[in-house]
Residue frames as qw, qx, qy, qz and C-alpha x, y, z in Angstrom:
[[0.250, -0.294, 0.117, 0.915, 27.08, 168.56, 81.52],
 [0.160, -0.232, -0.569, -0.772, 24.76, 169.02, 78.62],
 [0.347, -0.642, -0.622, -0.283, 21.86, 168.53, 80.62],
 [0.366, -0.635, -0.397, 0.553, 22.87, 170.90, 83.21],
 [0.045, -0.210, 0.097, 0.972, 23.06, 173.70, 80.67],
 [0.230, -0.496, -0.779, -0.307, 19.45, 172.54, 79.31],
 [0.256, -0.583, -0.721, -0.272, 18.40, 173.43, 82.58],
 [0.388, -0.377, -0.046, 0.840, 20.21, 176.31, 83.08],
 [0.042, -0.225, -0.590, -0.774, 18.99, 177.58, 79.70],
 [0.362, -0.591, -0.595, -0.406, 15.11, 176.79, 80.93],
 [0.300, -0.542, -0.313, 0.720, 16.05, 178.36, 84.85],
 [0.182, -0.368, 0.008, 0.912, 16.53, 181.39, 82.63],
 [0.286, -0.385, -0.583, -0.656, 13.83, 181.44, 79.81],
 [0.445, -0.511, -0.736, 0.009, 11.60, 180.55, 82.88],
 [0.265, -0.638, -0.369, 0.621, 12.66, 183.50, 84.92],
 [0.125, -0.158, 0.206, 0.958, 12.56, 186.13, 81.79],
 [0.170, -0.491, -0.829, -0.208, 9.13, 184.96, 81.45],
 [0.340, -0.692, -0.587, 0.248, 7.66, 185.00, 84.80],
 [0.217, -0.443, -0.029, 0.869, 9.41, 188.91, 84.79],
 [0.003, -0.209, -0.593, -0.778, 7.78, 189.43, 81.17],
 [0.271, -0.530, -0.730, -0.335, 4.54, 188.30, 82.05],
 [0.258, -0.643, -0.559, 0.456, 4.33, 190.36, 85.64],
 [0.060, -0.271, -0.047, 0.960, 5.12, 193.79, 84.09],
 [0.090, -0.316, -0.663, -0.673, 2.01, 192.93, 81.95],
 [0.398, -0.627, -0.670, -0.005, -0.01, 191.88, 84.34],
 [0.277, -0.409, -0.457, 0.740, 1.13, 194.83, 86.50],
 [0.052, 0.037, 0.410, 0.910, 0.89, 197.22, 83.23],
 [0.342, -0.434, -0.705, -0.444, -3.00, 195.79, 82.69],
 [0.424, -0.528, -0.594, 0.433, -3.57, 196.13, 86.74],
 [0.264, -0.327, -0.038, 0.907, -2.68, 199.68, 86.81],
 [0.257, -0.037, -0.185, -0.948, -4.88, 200.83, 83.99],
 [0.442, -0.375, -0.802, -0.144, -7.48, 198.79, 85.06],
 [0.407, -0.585, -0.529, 0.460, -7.63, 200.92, 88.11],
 [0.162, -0.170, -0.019, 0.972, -6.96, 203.75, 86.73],
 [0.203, -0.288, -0.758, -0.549, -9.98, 203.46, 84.84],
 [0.366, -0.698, -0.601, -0.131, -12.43, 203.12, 87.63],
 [0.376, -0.393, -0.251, 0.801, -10.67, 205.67, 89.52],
 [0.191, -0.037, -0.373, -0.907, -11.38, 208.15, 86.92],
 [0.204, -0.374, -0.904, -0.038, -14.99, 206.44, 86.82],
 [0.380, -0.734, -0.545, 0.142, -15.69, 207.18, 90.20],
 [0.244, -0.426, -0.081, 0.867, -14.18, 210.78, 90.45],
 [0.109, -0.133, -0.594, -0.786, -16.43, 211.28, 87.13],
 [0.361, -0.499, -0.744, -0.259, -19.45, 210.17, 89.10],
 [0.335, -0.723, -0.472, 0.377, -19.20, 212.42, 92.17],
 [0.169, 0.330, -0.158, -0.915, -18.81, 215.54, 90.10],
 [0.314, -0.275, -0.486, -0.768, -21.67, 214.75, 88.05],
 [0.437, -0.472, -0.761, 0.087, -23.43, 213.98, 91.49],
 [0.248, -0.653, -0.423, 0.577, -22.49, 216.70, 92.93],
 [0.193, -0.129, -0.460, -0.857, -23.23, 219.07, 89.62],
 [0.411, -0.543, -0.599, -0.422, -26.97, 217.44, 90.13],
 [0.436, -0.322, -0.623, 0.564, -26.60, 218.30, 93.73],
 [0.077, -0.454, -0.079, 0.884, -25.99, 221.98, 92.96],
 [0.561, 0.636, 0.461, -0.261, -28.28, 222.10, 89.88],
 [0.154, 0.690, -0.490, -0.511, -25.31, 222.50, 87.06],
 [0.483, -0.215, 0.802, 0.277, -25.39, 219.13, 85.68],
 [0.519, 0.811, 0.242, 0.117, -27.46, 220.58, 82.39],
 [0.001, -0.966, 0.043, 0.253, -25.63, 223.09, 82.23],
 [0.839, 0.523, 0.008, 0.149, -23.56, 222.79, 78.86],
 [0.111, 0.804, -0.535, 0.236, -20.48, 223.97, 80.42],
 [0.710, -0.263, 0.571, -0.318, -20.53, 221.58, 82.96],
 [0.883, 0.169, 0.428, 0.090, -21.29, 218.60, 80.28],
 [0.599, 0.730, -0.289, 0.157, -18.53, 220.19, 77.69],
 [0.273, -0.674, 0.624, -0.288, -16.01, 219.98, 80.51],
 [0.839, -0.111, 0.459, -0.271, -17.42, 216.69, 81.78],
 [0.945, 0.127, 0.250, -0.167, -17.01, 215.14, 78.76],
 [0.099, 0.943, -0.289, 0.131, -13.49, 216.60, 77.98],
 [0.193, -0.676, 0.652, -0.286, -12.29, 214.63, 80.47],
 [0.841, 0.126, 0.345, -0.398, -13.99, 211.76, 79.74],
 [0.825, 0.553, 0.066, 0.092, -12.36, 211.48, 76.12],
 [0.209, 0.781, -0.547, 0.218, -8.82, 212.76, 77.43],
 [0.441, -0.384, 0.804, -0.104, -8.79, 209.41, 79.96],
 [0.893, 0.358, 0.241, -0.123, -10.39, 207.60, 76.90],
 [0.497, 0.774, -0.378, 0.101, -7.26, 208.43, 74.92],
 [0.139, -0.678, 0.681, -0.239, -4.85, 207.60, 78.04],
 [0.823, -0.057, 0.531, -0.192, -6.75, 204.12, 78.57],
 [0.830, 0.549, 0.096, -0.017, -6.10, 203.29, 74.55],
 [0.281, 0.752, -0.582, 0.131, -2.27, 204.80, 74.70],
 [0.414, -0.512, 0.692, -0.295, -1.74, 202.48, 77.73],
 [0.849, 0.288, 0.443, -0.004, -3.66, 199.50, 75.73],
 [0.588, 0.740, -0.319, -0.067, -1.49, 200.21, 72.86],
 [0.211, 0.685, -0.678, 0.162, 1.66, 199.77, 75.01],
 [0.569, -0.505, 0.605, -0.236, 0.65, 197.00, 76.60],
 [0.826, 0.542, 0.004, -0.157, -0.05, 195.18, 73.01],
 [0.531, 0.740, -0.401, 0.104, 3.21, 196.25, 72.42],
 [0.262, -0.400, 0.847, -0.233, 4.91, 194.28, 75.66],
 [0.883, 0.172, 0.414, -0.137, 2.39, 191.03, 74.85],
 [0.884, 0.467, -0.005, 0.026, 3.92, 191.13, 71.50],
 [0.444, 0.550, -0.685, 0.176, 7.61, 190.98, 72.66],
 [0.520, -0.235, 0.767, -0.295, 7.00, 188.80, 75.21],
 [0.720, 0.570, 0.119, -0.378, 5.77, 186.82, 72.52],
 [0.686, 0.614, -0.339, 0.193, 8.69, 187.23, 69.99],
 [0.094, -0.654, 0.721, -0.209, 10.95, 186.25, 73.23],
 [0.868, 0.157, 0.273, -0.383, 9.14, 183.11, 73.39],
 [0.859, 0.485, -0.157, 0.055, 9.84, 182.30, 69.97],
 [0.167, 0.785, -0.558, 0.212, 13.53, 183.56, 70.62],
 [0.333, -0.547, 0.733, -0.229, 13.75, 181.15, 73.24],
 [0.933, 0.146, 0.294, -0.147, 11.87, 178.02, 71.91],
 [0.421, 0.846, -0.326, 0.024, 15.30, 178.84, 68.95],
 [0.127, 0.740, -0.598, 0.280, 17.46, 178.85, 71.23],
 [0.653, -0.174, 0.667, -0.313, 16.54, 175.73, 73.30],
 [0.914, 0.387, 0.118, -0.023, 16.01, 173.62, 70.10],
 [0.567, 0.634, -0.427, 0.307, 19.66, 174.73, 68.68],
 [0.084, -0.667, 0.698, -0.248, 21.09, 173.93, 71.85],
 [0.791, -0.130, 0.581, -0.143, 19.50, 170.25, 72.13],
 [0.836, 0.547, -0.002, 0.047, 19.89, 169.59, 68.34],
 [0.359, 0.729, -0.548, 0.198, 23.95, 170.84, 69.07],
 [0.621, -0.403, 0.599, -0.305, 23.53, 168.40, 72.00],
 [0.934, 0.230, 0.229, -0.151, 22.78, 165.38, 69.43],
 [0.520, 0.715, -0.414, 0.218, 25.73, 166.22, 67.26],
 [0.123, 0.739, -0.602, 0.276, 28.01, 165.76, 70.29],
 [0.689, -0.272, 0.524, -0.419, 26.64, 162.89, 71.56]]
């Protein structure tokens, strides 16, 4: 009995994990693309700016860089929140490492 709730307990730490750890990884995946998306949608307007002869042209590079520092801002909000899922995935961890000790240590008592 006691070991079947052990490893019931670790079934379920083990699957709140593997769920923790994918929205990161999805979280990190996503702006990771988003990034080079931007990138490359930055590089074929300033290609095609030099194309048409505007890429001096101080409108052009005030704009340009506008956008540059508004997906710098989205890339850092999105790194903020993903900080902020590492660090409860993290403090669930701990939660569970808690809760798996107090249930083997209430195992010992009853044994």
């Amino acid at each position: 009995m006691n070991d079947a709730r052990l490893r019931r307990l670790d079934e379920q730490h083990q699957h709140e994990n593997e769920t923790a750890r994918r929205r990161i990884d999805l979280a990190e995946t996503a702006i990771a693309q988003y990034r080079s998306q931007v990138h490359r949608v930055q590089e074929s307007f300033f290609q095609l700016a030099a194309h048409h002869g505007v890429a001096d042209d101080p409108a052009f590079r005030a704009e340009l860089q506008r956008l540059s520092d508004d997906t710098d801002q989205k890339v850092h909000a999105v790194g903020r929140m993903i900080a902020e899922l590492s660090e409860e995935y993290d403090a669930m961890t701990r939660r569970q490492t808690e809760a798996r000790d107090l249930l083997l240590a209430q195992q010992r008592e009853t044994d």
